[in-house]
SELUMBA-272395 format. One record per residue (C-alpha): x, y, z; residue in one letter. Coordinates in steps of 0.5 Angstrom, whole numbers, plus 500, padded with zeros to 3 digits. Example, Ala and Ser with C-alpha at 12.3 -4.5 7.8 and 13.67 -1.06 7.14 Angstrom:
// SELUMBA-272395
525491516A 527498514S 
***
This chain:
// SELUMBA-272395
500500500X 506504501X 509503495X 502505492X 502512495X 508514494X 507512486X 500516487X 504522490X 509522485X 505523479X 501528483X 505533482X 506538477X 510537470X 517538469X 519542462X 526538460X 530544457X 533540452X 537541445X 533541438X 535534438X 532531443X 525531441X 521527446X 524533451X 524539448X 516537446X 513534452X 512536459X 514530464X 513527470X 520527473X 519532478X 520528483X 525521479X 530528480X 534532485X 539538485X 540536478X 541529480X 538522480X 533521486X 535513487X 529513493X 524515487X 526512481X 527505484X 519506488X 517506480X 521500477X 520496483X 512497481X 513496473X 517489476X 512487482X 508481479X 505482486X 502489484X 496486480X 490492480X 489499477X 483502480X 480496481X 482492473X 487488473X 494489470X 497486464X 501480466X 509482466X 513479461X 519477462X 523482456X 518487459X 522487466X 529486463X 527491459X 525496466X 531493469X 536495466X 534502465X 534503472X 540499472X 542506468X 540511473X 543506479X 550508476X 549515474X 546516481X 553512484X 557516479X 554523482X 553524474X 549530473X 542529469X 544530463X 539530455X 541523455X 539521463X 532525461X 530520456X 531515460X 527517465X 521519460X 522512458X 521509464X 515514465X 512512459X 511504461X 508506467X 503511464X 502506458X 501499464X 496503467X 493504461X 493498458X 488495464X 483500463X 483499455X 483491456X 476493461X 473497457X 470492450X 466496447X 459492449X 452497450X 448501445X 450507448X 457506446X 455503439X 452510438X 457514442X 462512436X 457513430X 456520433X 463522434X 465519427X 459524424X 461529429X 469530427X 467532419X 466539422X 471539427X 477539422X 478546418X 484550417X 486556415X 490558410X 496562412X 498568408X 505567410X 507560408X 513558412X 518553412X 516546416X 522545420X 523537419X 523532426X 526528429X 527521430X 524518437X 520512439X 514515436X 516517428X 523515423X 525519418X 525515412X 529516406X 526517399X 529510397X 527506403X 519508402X 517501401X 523497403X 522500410X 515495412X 520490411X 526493414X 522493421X 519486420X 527484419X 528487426X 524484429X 526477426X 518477423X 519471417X 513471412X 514466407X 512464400X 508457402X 506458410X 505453414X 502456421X 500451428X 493452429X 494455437X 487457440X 481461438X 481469438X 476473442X 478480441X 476484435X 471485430X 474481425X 474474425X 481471427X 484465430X 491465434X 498461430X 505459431X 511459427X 513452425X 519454430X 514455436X 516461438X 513467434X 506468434X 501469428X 495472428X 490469422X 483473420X 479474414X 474478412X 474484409X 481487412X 484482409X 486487404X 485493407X 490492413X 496490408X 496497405X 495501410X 501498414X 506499409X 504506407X 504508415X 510504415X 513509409X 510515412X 515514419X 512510424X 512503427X 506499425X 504491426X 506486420X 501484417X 502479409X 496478404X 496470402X 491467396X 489460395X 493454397X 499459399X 497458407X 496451411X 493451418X 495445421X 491443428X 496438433X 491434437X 492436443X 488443441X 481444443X 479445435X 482439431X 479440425X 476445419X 470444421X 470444428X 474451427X 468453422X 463453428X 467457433X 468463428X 460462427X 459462435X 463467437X 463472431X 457470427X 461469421X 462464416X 467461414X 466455409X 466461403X 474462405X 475455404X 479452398X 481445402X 481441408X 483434409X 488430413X 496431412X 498424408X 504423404X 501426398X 501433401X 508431404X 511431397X 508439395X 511440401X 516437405X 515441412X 509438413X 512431414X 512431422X 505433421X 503426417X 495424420X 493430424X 488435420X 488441415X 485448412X 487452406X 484458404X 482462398X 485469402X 486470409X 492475412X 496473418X 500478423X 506477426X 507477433X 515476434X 516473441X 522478441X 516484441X 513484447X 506489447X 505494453X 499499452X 497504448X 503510446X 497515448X 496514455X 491519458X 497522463X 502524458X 501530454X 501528448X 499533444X 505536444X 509531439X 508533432X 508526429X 503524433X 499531432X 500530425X 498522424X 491525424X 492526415X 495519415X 490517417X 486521413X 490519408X 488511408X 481513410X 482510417X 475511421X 478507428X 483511431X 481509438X 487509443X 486502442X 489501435X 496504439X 501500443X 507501446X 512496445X 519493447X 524490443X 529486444X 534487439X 539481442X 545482447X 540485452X 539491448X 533493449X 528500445X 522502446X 517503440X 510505438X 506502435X 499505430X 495498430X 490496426X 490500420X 485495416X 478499417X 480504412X 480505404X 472506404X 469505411X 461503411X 458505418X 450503420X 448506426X 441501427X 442496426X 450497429X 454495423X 460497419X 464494413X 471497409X 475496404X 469499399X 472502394X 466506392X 466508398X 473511399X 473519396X 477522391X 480528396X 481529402X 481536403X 475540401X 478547398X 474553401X 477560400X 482561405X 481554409X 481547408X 477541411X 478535413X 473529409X 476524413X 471520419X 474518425X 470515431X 476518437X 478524437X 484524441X 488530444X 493529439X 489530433X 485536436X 490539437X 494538431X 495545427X 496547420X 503546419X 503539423X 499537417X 504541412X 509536415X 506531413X 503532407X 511533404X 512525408X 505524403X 509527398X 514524398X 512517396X 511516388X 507511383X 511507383X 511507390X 504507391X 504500386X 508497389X 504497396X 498496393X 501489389X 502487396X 494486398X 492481393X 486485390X 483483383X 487487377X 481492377X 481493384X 488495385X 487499379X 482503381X 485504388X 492506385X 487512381X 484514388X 491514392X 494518387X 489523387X 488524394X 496525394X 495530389X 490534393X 493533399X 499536396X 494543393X 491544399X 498546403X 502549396X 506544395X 510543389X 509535386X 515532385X 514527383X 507528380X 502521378X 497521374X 490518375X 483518372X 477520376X 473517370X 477510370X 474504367X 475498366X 472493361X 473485362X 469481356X 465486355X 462487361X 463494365X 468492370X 469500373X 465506370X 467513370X 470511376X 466506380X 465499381X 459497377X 460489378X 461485384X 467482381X 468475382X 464473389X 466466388X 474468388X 472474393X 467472399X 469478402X 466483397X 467489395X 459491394X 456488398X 456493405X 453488410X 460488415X 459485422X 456487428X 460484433X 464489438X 463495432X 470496431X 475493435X 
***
């Protein structure tokens, strides 16, 4: 109880401004809670360890009566060995410097971010008037965003690397998806097999847990219409600086399930009626083959030999997400107690999300994480999760309902040009400090991030998604031109410019596939259950 109070006591008190050089963001931007973790410029070892000593107890199990994530082990070695940082300063007397202030923020961070993550995990969406709180914020938010054009147009200073945003070189925008999943030992292969390892219960989407053949890294595999939509809206965020979830587009065959009997769930069918049960979805339409692993299937592929007998299932489409063991997921990278709204990254996220037509920017979609990069090297991330409900969204408020990934549904523009102002046409159904407090230049500075990338670019993402030729194609089209209106709402020169038709078609034996811009057909809903038409979506959860 002691403990507790202390704790209480310390984040009680005012906010400390670390005066710091330009090259130190995180300091310079945000006011922090170290106040009491720093005396006489040096290391208040009595506070610090107080603060290490609750991110590490196993026996501290509440916060304001929700239970607290289970610590993992990464994540404490991770706390230990900033205090084991700040034990040495202490002892060597050293002054706090820049670098000592990021240590104390990081470890500020956890603290914030842990607390966070019990309330989150409390807080599933489940009664109406929470449903219909969401559809009003999202109506609400189409009038909340304008800007006024400036008169003066000034230089946007650049930021910054920090846990929160990189910058990215020009060369390295599609690269840098796969840049971060090598970090962090993710490996998707061509042909992948995943060990059935449990049901999911979390989310809208239906999905199910899975492990490597290694049985140390985790993967998340789903289905449904974010099957596409999450792919691209990961990598273009990726591109645009931030650190992102790892999802991959499989098609027909290239994924096997494979269910070891010790599990719950052995078969194709006993998983078809647990998606049914718990999200109301069925899957049979994603399934292109089931069966028992015999030599025949042994010989297409030789990995499967140690399964010989147990049960299986291919689909027609489906996407799994890596969860590395090295990454260790702690709460949200926006705890309510930080003020956030002073990292321009964060402020500015608010046009990337615009940018991909991303409706769910709750809290929720965002975790803070540590990584463990080898030889007890550890470095915090954040993270912006689940990008899939984007690039067209349908909303119902009765009956709650919503689908993405309609291409219809997804506009030309971002912006509405109106005299001396811009508004924003994106919905968004959290409107977190970061995002209402952005200004017009946190846009500016992302709309060059936007800029930068170039058709090509653009291209190659899209590829990654497994959309149908037309499909992809129209999606091109309407990134392009979203680019490019971003790009004229700030006055920005285009580099690079990629041209797009608003009035796009594409005709396949004779039949209109896309008419001056639309998708007239409901294009092979054999090969594409999800559909890209139909807006019926799902109910369950209504978003996360």
């Amino acid at each position: 109880m002691r403990t507790l109070l202390t704790i209480g006591l310390i984040f009680s008190l005012s906010w400390l401004m670390a005066q710091t050089s330009r090259g130190n963001l995180r300091l310079k931007t945000d006011p922090l809670a170290i106040a009491k973790l720093v005396h006489n410029q040096t290391i208040s070892l009595e506070n610090t360890r107080i603060l290490s000593n609750y991110l590490t107890n196993v026996d501290i199990l509440e916060f304001q009566g929700f239970p607290l994530p289970k610590r993992k082990k990464a994540f404490m070695r991770h706390i230990k060995h900033l205090n084991e940082q700040l034990e040495w300063a202490y002892l060597t007397n050293e002054t706090v410097n820049d670098s000592m202030y990021e240590v104390l923020y990081e470890l500020t961070l956890f603290y914030h971010s842990f607390q966070q993550a019990a309330i989150m995990d409390a807080n599933v969406i489940k009664s109406r008037k929470e449903q219909i709180e969401i559809y009003r914020t999202a109506k609400k938010s189409l009038r909340a965003f304008s800007y006024r054009i400036p008169v003066d147009q000034k230089r946007v200073e650049d930021e910054s690397d920090s846990p929160y945003w990189h910058h990215v070189p020009d060369s390295m925008l599609y690269d840098q998806f796969d840049k971060l999943a090598k970090e962090k030992k993710i490996k998707a292969k061509k042909q992948m097999i995943i060990l059935f390892d449990g049901l999911s219960y979390s989310g809208s989407a239906p999905k199910v847990k899975g492990l490597d053949l290694d049985y140390d890294n985790e993967w998340s595999l789903k289905w449904g219409d974010e099957v596409h939509t999450d792919v691209l809206g990961s990598r273009i965020f990726a591109a645009l600086g931030y650190d992102v979830d790892h999802p991959y587009f499989y098609g027909k065959d290239e994924l096997t399930l494979v269910f070891p009997p010790n599990q719950r769930v052995k078969n194709a069918q006993q998983l078809k009626d647990s998606v049914l049960l718990i999200y109301d979805v069925n899957l049979t339409p994603f399934i292109s083959s089931y069966g028992e692993i015999d030599d025949q299937l042994i010989k297409t592929e030789k990995k499967l030999k140690p399964y010989f007998g147990y049960s299986y299932v291919r689909f027609l489409k489906c996407a799994v997400e890596g969860r590395p063991d090295r990454v260790k997921r702690i709460g949200s990278i926006l705890p309510n107690d930080l003020n956030n709204d002073q990292r321009r990254p964060l402020r500015a996220a608010l046009l990337a999300h615009a940018f991909i037509g991303n409706w769910d920017t709750r809290e929720e979609n965002t975790c803070l994480t540590t990584v463990h990069d080898g030889d007890y090297n550890y470095r915090i991330s954040a993270i912006f999760s689940d990008l899939g409900t984007s690039f067209g969204v349908k909303v119902n408020a009765f009956p709650p309902d919503f689908k993405v990934g309609l291409v219809n549904e997804f506009g030309w523009e971002v912006f509405q040009l109106k005299r001396n102002k811009i508004v924003l046409k994106n919905a968004i159904n959290a409107m977190l400090d970061p995002y209402v407090k952005a200004n017009y230049d946190d846009l500016k500075w992302m709309a060059l991030r936007i800029g930068a990338l170039d058709g090509e670019t653009l291209k190659k993402m899209i590829a990654e998604t497994g959309w149908p030729t037309p499909i992809a194609e129209l999606y091109f089209h309407k990134l392009a031109s979203r680019r490019a209106n971003i790009l004229q709402a700030f006055g920005i020169a285009d580099r690079h410019p990629i041209p797009f038709d608003c009035h796009f078609t594409y005709i396949e034996n004779g039949i209109h596939i896309i008419k001056n811009g639309e998708l007239m057909v409901d294009y092979k809903r054999a090969e594409n259950p999800e559909s890209f038409l139909d807006k019926k979506g799902r109910e369950r959860n209504y978003g996360h």
